[in-house]
N, C-alpha and C positions, 0 to 999 in steps of 0.2 A: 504494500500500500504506500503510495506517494507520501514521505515523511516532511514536504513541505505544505504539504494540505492540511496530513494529519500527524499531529504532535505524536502520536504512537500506535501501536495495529491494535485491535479490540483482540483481548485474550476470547478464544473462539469456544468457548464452555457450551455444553452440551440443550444449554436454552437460548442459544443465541441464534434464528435463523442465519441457514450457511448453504442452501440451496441455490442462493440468485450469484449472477457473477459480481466480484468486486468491483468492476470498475461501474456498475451501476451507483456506486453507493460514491467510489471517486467523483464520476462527473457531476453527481450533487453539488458534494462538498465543493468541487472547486468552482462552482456556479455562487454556493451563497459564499467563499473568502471571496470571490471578486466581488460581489454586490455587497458586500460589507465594506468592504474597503471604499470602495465609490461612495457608499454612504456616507462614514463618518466626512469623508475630502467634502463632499456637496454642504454638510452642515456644518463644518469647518466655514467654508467659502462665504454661506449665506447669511453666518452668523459676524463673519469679519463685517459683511457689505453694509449690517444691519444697526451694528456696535457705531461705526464711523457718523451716523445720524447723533450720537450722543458721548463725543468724545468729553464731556465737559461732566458724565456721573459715573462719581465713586463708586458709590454704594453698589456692589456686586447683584445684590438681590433685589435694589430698582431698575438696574439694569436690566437683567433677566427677564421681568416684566413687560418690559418695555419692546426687548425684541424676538421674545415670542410670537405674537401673534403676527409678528412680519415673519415670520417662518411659517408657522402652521398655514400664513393664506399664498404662501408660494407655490405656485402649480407643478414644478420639480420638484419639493421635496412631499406635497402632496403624492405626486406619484409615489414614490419612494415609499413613502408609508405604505401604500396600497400594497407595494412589491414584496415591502415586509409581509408581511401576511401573505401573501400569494406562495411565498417560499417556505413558510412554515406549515401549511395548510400542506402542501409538496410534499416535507419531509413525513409527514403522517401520512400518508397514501403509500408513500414510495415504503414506509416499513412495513406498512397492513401488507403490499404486495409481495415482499420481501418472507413476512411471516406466511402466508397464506400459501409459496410455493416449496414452504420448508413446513408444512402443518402436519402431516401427517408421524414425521420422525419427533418434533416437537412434541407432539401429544402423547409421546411413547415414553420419552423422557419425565415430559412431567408426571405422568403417573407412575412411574417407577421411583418415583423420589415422592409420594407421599406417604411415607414409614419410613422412621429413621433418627437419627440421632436430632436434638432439641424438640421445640414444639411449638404449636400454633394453637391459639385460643382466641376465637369468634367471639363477637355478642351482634346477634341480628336486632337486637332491642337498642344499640347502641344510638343516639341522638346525636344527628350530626349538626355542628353548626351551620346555623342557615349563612354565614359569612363563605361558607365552603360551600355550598350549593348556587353560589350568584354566577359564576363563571366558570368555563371549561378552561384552567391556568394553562398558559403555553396554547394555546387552541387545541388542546390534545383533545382526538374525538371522545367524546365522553365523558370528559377528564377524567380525574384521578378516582374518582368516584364512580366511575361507570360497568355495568355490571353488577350491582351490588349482590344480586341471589345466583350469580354465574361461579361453577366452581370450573374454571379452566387458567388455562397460562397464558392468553391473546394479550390482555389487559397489561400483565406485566414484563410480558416481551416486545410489547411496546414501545412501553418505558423505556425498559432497559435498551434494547437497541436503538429508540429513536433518541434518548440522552447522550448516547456514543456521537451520533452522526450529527447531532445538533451542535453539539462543542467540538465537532473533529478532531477526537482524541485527545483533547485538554484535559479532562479527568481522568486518566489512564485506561491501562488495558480494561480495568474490571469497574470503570465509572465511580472508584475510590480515592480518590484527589481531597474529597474534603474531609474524609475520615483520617487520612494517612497527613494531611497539612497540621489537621489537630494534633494527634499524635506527637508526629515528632517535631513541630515546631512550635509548637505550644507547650503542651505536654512534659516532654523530652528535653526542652531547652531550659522551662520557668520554669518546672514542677516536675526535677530529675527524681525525686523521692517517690514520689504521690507513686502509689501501688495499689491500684483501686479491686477492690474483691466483688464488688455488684457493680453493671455500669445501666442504665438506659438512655438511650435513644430515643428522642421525641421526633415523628414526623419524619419515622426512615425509609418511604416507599417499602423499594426492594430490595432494602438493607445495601446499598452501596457501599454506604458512609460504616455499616453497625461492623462488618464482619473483620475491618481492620481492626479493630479492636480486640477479636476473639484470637489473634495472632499475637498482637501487641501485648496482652494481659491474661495470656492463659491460664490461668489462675482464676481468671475472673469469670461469673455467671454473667451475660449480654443479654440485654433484652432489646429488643425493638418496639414501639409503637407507632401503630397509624390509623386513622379514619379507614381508608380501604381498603376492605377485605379481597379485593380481587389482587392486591402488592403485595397483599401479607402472603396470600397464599402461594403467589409466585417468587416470595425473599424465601420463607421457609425452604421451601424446592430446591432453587436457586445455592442458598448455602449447603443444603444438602450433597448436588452437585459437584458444588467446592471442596466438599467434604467437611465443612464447617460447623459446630456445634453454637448455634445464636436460639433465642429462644422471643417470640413476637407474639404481639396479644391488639386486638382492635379495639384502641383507647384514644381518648381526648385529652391534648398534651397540657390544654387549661386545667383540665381536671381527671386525675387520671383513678383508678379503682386502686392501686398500689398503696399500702401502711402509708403513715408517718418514719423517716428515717430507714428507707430501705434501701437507699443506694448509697456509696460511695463519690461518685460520678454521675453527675445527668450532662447529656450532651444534645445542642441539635447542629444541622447544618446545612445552613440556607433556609429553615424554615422558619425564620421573623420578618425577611420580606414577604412570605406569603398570607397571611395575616392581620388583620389591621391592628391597628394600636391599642385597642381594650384586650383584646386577645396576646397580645405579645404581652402586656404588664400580668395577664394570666399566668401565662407559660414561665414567667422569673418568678413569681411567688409561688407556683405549685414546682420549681424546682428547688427553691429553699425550703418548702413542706417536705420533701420527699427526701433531700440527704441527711446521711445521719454528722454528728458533730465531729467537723475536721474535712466532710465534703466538700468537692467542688462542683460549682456549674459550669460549662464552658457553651456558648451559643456563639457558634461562627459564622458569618456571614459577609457579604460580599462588599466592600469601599465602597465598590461602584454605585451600588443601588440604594446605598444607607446616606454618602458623603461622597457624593460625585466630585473627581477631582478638578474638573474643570468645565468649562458653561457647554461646550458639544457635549459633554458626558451627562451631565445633568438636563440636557433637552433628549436627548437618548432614554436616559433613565426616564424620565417624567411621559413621553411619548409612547414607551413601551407597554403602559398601562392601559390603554388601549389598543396600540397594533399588534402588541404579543398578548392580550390577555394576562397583565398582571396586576390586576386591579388594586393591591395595595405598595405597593413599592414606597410610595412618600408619604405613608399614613402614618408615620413620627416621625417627628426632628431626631438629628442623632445625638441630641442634647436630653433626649429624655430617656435611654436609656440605662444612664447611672441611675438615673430619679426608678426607673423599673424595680432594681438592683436593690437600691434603699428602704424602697417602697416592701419588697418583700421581706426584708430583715439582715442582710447583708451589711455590714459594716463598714462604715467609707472606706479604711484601709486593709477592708478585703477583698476590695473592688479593682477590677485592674482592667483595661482594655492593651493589647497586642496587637499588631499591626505586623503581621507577616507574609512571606511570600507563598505561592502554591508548592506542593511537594516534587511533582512533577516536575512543574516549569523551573524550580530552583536546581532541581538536578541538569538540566538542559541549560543553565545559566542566565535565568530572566529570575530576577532575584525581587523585583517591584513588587510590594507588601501589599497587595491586592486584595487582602483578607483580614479581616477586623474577627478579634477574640473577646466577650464579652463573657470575662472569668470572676466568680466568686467564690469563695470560702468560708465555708458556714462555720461560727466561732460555736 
């Protein structure tokens, strides 16, 4: 696979469709790095053209104001938006056709991998946030929720290969980048001690992020949670496959069924920008409910979509809410989440944010701290 398209080859485990040729999945990719790249140059471009109307304001976030809406009414970068979407809508199609001609081996694997080492536990009673039923996140058909009474693997070979082809191999072979960032550059660097015996994962699909862990901390019991049972049941599988022992339950990361004081570690990643802001100050106080004393929390998450580093990144960011379907991405200031942290019970100087680079990308030499760690320590 072209290693300038994609940052690395998908480890090819036995749930991944592998019936279609590769270079179907190639000319994708290299179809949206070029319309990426044209992208950001156009809002670059339109945002300089727009800036030069108002060389006389400071203020960064009057400015922004001001020359938005001479963006959003540009008929090139109108298109553009349109195109977003046109390309993500694509890459769901192209993996449905992808899985659909590898279904039949697929469906072989996953049911041979339902008995096995760890475990799966359902609640069909479970109440899902109506904030999680407003939109299909990513336009994923169905989204993440789709299928709720379906027991197959479609929903989560989905995912999983359309997260591969959507970041072209940025999150590694096995779509583990932000389990493996935590880890060892969080973890590993600030908290060489911390030797966690219970860990959970808030909001793990299908377990990308959980199963570094099970590596990282053998020792340790891993749990995963998430709203859809159709991720759960394709992570179970899936680590099975790996040959990995994680153990996942379909729970609410606001509010989860688990004691008081029963983990060591709660982790999530990438799951506060999907969320709005009464629900993320949720998810920081049911994770100071849940460790026991001397735990940590770590919720890592992305610069970009919390604290855009510059005005094309934050019109990206703020635009993507509707052409990609992320409907909460700027529903906090990143000022409010120490106030989260405090709010739960956290102690000012147990509060720490990290600003690190991806695991991946830092091994390949792109060492830009592109990831925000939002860690506390329960006294």
């Amino acid at each position: 696979m072209n290693n300038t398209v994609f940052r690395c080859p998908q480890l090819q485990h036995g749930l991944i469709p592998q019936a279609h040729a590769p270079a179907v999945d190639l000319e994708f990719a290299c179809e949206a790095k070029a319309f990426g790249e044209a992208m950001f140059q156009l809002f670059q471009q339109k945002l300089d053209d727009a800036i030069s109307a108002y060389l006389h304001e400071e203020n960064q976030d009057s400015l922004y104001l001001k020359v938005r809406p001479v963006l959003d009414g540009c008929p090139e970068v109108q298109a553009v938006h349109h195109r977003r979407g046109v390309l993500q809508d694509q890459l769901w199609s192209q993996v449905l056709a992808n899985i659909e001609s590898d279904r039949q081996r697929l469906e072989a694997v996953y049911q041979s991998h339902q008995q096995g080492q760890g475990c799966l536990e359902l609640n069909p009673n479970l109440n899902i946030p109506s904030h999680q039923l407003k939109a299909h996140i990513h336009r994923m058909p169905g989204g993440y929720l789709r299928d709720l009474e379906a027991d197959g693997f479609e929903s989560g070979a989905l995912y999983d290969h359309g997260v591969f082809l959507y970041g072209r191999g940025w999150f590694g072979p096995l779509n583990d980048e932000l389990g493996q960032t935590l880890i060892h550059h969080v973890l590993n660097q600030h908290y060489p001690e911390f030797q966690p015996q219970r860990i959970l994962d808030l909001g793990c699909s299908v377990g990308h992020s959980t199963l570094p862990y099970t590596s990282a901390y053998p020792q340790a019991q891993v749990w995963g949670i998430d709203l859809s049972p159709s991720l759960l049941r394709y992570a179970i599988a899936r680590a099975r496959v790996l040959n990995q022992t994680a153990y996942f339950s379909q729970q609410n990361a606001e509010s989860t069924e688990f004691a008081d004081r029963s983990f060591n570690l709660v982790v999530s990643h990438i799951l506060l920008h999907e969320i709005p802001g009464v629900a993320r100050k949720r998810v920081f106080a049911e994770s100071y409910r849940l460790l026991k004393p001397g735990g940590m929390m770590v919720h890592l998450e992305s610069k970009l979509f919390l604290a855009p580093p510059s005005m094309v990144a934050r019109y990206f960011r703020d635009t993507e809410v509707w052409a990609n379907s992320e409907p909460y991405l700027a529903s906090s200031s990143f000022n409010d989440f120490p106030t989260y942290a405090l709010t739960a019970g956290f102690a000012p100087d147990a509060f720490h944010l990290h600003y690190v680079p991806g695991y991946y990308a830092a091994q390949q030499g792109n060492t830009n701290a592109g990831w925000v760690a939002f860690c506390g320590v329960k006294r």
